[in-house]
N, C-alpha and C positions, 0 to 999 in steps of 0.2 A: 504493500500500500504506500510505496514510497512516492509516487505521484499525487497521490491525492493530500500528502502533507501542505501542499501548496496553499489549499482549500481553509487550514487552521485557522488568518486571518481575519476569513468570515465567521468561526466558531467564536472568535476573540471577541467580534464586532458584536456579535448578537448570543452572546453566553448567557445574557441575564432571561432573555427568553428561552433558551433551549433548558435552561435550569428548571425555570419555574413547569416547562414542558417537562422534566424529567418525575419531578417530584410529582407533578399532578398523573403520570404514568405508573407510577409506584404507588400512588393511593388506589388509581384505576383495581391494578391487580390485586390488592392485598383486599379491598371489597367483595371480589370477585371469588376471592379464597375463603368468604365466611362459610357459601352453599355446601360444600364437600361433609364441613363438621357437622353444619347443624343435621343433614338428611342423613349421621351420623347417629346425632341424636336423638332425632326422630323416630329412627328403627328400633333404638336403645328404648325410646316411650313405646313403643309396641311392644316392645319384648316385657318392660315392664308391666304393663298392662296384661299380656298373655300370663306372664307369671302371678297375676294377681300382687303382683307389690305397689301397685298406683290402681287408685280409683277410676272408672269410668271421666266421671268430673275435673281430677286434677288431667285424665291424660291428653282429654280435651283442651283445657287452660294450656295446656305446657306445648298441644301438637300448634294450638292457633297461635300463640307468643313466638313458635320457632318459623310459620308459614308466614310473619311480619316480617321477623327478622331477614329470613330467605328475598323475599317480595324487597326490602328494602336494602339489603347491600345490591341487591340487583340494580335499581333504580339508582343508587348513588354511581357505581358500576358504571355501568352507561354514560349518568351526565359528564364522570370524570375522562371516561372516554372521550365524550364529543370535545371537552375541553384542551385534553391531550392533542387531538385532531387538530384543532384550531389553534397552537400553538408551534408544536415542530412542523407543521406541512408550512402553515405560515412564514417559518421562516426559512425553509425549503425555497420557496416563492420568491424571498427577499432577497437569497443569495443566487437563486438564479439572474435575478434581475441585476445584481453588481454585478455577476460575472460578464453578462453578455455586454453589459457597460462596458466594464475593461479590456474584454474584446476587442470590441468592434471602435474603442479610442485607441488601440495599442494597434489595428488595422489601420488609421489613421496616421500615423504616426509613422507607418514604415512607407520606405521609399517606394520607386516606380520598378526598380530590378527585384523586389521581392512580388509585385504581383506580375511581373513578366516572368520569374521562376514558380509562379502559384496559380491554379487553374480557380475560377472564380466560386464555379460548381463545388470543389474542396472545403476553401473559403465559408462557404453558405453552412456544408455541411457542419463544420466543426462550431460555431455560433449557434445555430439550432439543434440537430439530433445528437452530437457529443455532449453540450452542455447538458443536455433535458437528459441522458444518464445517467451525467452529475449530480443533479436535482433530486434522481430517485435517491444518490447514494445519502445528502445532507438532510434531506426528508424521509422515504416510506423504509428505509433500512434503517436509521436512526431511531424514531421512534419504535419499529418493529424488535428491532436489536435492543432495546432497553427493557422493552416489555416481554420479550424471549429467556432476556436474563432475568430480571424480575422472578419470573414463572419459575425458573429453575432454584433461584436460591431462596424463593419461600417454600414450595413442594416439599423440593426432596427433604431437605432438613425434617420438615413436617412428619413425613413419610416412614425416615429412620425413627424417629419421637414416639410413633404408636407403632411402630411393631418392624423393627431393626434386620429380619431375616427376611420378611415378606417385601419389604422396601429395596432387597440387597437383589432379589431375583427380579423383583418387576425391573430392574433399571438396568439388565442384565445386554438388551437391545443397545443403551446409550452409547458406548464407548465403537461399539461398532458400525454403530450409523455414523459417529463423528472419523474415524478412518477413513469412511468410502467416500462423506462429504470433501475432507481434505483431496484424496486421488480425485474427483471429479471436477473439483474447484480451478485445479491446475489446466484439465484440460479447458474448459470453460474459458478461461483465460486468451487461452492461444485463440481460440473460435470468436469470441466476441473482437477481439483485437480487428480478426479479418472480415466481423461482417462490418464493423463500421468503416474498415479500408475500401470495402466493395461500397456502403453509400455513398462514401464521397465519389469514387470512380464515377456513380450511376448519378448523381447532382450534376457533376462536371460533362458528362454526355449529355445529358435530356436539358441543359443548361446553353449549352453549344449548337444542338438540335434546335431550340426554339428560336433562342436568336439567328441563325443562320439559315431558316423555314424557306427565302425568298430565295436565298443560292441555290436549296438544296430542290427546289419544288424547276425552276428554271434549268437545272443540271438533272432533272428526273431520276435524283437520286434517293426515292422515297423505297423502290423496293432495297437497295443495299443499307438503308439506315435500317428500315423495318428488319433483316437479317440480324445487323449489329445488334439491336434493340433485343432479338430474340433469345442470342447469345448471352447477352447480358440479364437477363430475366434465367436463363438458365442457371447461368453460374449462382447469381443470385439465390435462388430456390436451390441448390448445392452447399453452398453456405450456411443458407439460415438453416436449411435440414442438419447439417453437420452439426451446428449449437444444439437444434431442440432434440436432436437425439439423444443428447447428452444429458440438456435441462429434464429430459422425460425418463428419466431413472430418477430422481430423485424425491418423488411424492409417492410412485409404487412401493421404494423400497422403506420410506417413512411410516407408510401405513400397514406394510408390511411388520416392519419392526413394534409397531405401536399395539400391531392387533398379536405378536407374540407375547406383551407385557401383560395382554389384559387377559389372553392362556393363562398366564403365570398367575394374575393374582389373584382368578376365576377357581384355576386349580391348586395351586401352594396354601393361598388362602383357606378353601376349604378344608383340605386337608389338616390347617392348624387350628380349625373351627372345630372340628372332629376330633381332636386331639385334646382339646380343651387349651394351645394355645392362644387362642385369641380368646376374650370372653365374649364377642357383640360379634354379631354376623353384620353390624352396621360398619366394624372397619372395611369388611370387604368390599362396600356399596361406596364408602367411602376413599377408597386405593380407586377404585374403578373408575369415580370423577378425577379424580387425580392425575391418571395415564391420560384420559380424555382431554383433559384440559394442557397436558402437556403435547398431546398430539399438534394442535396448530403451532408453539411455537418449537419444536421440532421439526415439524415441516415446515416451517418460515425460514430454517437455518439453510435448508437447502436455495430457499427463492433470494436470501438476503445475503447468500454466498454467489450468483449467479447478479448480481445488483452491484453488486461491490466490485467484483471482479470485471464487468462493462463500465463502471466507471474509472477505474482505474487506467484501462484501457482507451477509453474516452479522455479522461484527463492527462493522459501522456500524449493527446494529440494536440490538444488545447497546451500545453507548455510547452511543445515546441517550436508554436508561434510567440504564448505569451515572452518565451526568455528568447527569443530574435531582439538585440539589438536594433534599437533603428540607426541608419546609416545619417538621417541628418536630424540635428538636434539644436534646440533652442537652450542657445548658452548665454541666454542674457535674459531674464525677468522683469526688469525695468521698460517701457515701450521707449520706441524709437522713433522719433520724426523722421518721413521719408521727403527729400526735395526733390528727386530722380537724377544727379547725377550719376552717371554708368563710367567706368573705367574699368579697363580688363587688362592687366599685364603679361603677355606672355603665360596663357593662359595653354594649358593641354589639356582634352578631356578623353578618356577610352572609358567605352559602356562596356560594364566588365559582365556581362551575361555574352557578347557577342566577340569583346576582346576588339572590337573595331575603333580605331582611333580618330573622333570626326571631327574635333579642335587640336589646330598641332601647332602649338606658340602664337597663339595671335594677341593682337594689341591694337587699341582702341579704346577712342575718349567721348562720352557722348555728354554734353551738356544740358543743365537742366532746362526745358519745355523743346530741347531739339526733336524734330522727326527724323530718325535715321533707319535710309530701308536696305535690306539685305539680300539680294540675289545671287545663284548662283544654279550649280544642277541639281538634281534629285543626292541627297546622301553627302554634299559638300559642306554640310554640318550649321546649319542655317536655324533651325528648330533647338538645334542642343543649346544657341545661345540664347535663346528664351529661356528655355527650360533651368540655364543655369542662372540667368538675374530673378528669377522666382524659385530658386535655389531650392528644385525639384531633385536636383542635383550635386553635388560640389565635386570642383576641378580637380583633376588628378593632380595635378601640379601648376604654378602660376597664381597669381591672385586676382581677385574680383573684389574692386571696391565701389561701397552706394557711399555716395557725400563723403570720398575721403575715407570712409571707413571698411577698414575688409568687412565682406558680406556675412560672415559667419560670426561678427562682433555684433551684428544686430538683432535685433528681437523680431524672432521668425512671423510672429503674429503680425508683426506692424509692417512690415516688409510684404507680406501678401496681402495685410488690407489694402495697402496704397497700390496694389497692383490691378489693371483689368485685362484678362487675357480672354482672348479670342481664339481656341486651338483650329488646327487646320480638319480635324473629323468633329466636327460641333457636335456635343454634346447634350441631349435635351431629356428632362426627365417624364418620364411617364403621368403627366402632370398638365393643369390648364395651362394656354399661353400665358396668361395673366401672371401666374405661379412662375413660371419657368423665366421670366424677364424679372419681376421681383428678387428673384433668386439674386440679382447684384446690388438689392439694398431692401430688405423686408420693409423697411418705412416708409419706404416710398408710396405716395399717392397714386391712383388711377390715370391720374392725368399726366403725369408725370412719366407713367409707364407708355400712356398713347405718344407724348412728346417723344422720346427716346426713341418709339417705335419707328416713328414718320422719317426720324434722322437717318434710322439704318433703311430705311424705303422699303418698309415691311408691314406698314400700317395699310393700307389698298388691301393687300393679300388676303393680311385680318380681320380685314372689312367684309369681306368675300366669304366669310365662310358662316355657317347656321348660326353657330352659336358664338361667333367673332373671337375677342379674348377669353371666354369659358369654355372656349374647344378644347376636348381633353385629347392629348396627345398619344399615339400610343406608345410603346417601348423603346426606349432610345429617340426618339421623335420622328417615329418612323412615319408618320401622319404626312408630315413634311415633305417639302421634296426637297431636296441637297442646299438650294441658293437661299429655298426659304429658313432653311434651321441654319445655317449661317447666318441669314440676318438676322435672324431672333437672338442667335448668340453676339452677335455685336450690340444690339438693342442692352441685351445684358449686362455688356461692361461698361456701356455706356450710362447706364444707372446708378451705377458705380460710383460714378463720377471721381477714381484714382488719380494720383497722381504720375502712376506709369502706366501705360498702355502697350499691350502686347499682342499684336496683328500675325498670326500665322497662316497663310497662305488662307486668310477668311474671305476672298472673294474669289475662288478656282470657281465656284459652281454658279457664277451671277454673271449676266450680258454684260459686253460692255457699256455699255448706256447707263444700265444700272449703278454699277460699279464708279461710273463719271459721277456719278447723284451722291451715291453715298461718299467716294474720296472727298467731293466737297463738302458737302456736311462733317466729317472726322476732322477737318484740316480748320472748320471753325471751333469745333468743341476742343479738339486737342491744342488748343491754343496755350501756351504756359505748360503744355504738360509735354512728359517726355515720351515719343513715340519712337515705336522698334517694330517696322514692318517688315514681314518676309513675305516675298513673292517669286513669281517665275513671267510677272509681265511687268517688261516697265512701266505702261502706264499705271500701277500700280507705286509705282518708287519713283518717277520723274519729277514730284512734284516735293521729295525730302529734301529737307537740308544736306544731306549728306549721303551716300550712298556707296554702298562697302558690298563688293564682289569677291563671292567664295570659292575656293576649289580644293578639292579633297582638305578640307579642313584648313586651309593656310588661304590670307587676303592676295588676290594676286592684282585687285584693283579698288583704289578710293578716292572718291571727290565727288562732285557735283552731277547732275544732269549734263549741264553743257561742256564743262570741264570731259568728263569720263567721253560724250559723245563725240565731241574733237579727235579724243586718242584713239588708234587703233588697238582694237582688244575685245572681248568677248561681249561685254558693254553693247559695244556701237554695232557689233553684226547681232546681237540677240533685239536690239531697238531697230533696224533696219529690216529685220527680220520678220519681227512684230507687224511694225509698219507697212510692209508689201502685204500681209495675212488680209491685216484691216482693210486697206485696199481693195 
């Protein structure tokens, strides 16, 4: 159980509850323990009564006093049950609800090469179905497990107390169910470990599948997924058979063992009835409830060994996200005013999942409210410089300073507020338009949202549809078409209203017309502010201050529009290029 020590924490956090649940579990039982004596005693008032030693009168008085009694630990029984319920499940509940917290913030926290090493489908899995067998382990084994032990250290004692040889045989079963539970537990182990490995596998396909419905329905690759799909239901159903084969020995063999005790105390018993040792045929009636009542948590040990052991399992998958370092880290608590000066020295950067080096010493200075736009070809490392001043990233080597300050001296938080990026595969949540453009400043007003809208020339479109801005979007924004969830995403950062703006190739899927509409609109809001566009059309970057051309990672050209269009270089034949296209 060395993974789930993890888990302590929460035990720490919420001890004064699980206490007050334990102690309200231990009255539950010990209520529950009066039945056995009194129907003990009650046989004992009939024996008395047979024998003529008690009156008709008194054995009435004495049977109805013990039918109260019986009647009323029962009723106390119960309420303390539902009470016990309403305490450890509760807090069952509580810690699930931290965990999945810490999670899915510790998810946040890791960089972009952990979810390009991490399938999304796994992701899901280990946040939902892994936690929620953690939950069983901090909840229904917990409280099960206290009141299994309870059961045992009031019984037996009890059991040895009225008749020490009868007590010794009935419990003759216990030591040998707890050997077979031990050899099963272990297999249990290895089997649950592999079904939760097959759910994440099966999240991360039917994950993949959905999203990918429009590739896979246009490539008519529905009967070879339906295959995969079938394959994977197989194995599936091979797995969970492998556990429950296992899990399914262990209530036969309980009941088995349970129904050999009450042999024994059915026949031992008698036999010392007959003998003259016992004096009350009511011990026997009373050993009887005994085994009974020992029967479910007996059998619980097997269901709460089988719980334990999937969580264990479960929670060694869950820490080997939660102890992933994250690779960029907020090393300053204090916020940090952002002005948007950019300065990059000799800067390298290698994406170390791919080992591809796409910044190789570059250098450049970008002043605060400059536009500076960035062309070059596909993979000449254009994107990795956004990705690094919203320090998605940090440089293998070289420095990145905002206002003077290296990037990693600032406070992460205030460094991405001030930032608005625009990625080049727009983004949109399953969510209304309205929703999805608020997304760059929740306070923002309606009106506010249409203003933003019209900037990025996306307000007509919105107008155009049923339900305008409460159109709900579907998955990824797939409602959309390519130009239109671009503009939405520019509308976004524009809400924003950041102090640095970050354009990556956000106008590939919009006309040029369009594109003329919006570059003028950006060129009055981003007035004062710092802009960093990437494209692959100059009219997209003709109109920056500045303009820096890339190739395999290293600038092999900088200046101006007219400046760079004078020189011969990639520049002036990609703008010439352009030019005859438009034409």
């Amino acid at each position: 159980m060395k993974e789930l020590k993890y888990l302590n924490k929460y035990f720490k956090k919420y001890w004064f509850k699980l206490l007050i649940g334990i102690i309200i579990t231990v009255i539950a039982r010990v209520f529950s323990l009066i039945m056995p004596s009194y129907v003990n005693k009650t046989l004992q008032t009939f024996e008395a009564y047979l024998g003529e030693t008690m009156t008709a009168v008194e054995a009435k008085s004495t049977l109805f006093e013990y039918i109260l009694i019986i009647i009323g630990a029962a009723l106390l029984s119960g309420l303390f049950t539902f009470l016990m319920r309403q305490t450890i499940i509760n807090v069952s509940r509580y810690i699930e609800y931290d965990l999945k917290n810490e999670v899915f913030d510790h998810y946040q926290l890791l960089n972009l090469n952990f979810y390009k090493k991490n399938r999304i489908g796994d992701l899901m899995n280990r946040i939902s179905e892994d936690i929620n067998q953690v939950r069983m382990y901090v909840g229904p084994a917990i409280m099960y497990g206290i009141n299994t032990l309870t059961m045992f250290v009031c019984i037996i004692p009890l059991m040895f107390i009225k008749a020490p040889s009868l007590a010794a045989y009935t419990l003759i079963p216990l030591p040998i169910l707890s050997v077979l539970i031990y050899q099963i537990s272990k297999i249990i182990h290895k089997r649950s470990t592999r079904v939760q490995e097959f759910l994440s596998t099966l999240s991360t396909f039917t994950q993949e599948s959905f999203s990918g419905v429009a590739v896979i329905k246009a490539y008519g690759l529905e009967p070879q997924i339906n295959t995969e799909v079938n394959a994977l239901a197989l194995e599936g159903k091979d797995t969970s058979m492998d556990l429950a084969k296992v899990n399914a020995w262990f209530f036969p063999l309980m009941i088995l063992l349970i129904g050999i005790s009450n042999l024994f105390v059915i026949y031992i018993g008698g036999r010392q009835f007959i003998n003259g040792e016992i004096q009350s045929i009511g011990i026997i009636a009373e050993f009887i409830l005994y085994v009974n009542m020992l029967t479910w948590p007996v059998a619980i040990v097997g269901w709460l060994t089988s719980i334990i052991q999937r969580a264990e399992a479960s929670q060694k998958r869950i820490n080997e996200f939660l102890l992933e370092e994250p690779a960029i880290k907020n090393e300053l608590d204090a916020p940090t005013p952002i002005e948007g000066k950019i300065n990059f020295k000799n800067v390298t950067f290698t994406y170390e999942d791919t080992n591809i080096t796409a910044l190789d010493n570059i250098s450049f200075e970008i002043n605060p409210g400059e536009t500076v736009a960035f062309l070059g070809k596909t993979g000449s490392g254009k994107s990795t410089i956004l990705d690094l001043v919203a320090r998605l990233y940090d440089s293998s080597s070289g420095s990145i300073e905002i206002d003077g300050r290296k990037i990693k001296d600032l406070n992460l938080d205030s460094l991405r507020s001030s930032i608005g990026a625009v990625p080049q595969d727009a983004f949109l949540f399953s969510d209304t338009i309205e929703n999805n453009i608020r997304f760059g400043n929740e306070n923002a007003s309606f009106e506010e949202i249409v203003d933003v809208a019209k900037k990025a020339v996306v307000h007509q479109n919105i107008e155009g549809f049923t339900n305008q801005y409460n159109t709900i979007l579907g998955e990824r924004g797939i409602t959309l078409s390519g130009g239109q969830k671009q503009r939405v995403s520019i509308a976004r950062a524009l809400l924003k209203d950041p102090q640095i703006y970050l354009f990556d190739d956000c106008l590939s899927a919009v006309d040029t017309e369009t594109e003329e509409e919006i570059l003028t609109n950006l060129k009055q809001v981003s007035k004062n502010k710092t802009t960093l566009i990437v494209s692959h059309r100059v009219s997209s970057a003709k109109n920056a201050d500045k303009i820096i051309v890339l190739e395999n990672g290293r600038i092999i050209q900088e200046g101006t529009h007219s400046e760079l269009n004078n020189t011969d270089g990639y520049y002036k034949e990609l703008y010439l290029n352009q030019l005859s296209e438009k034409e």
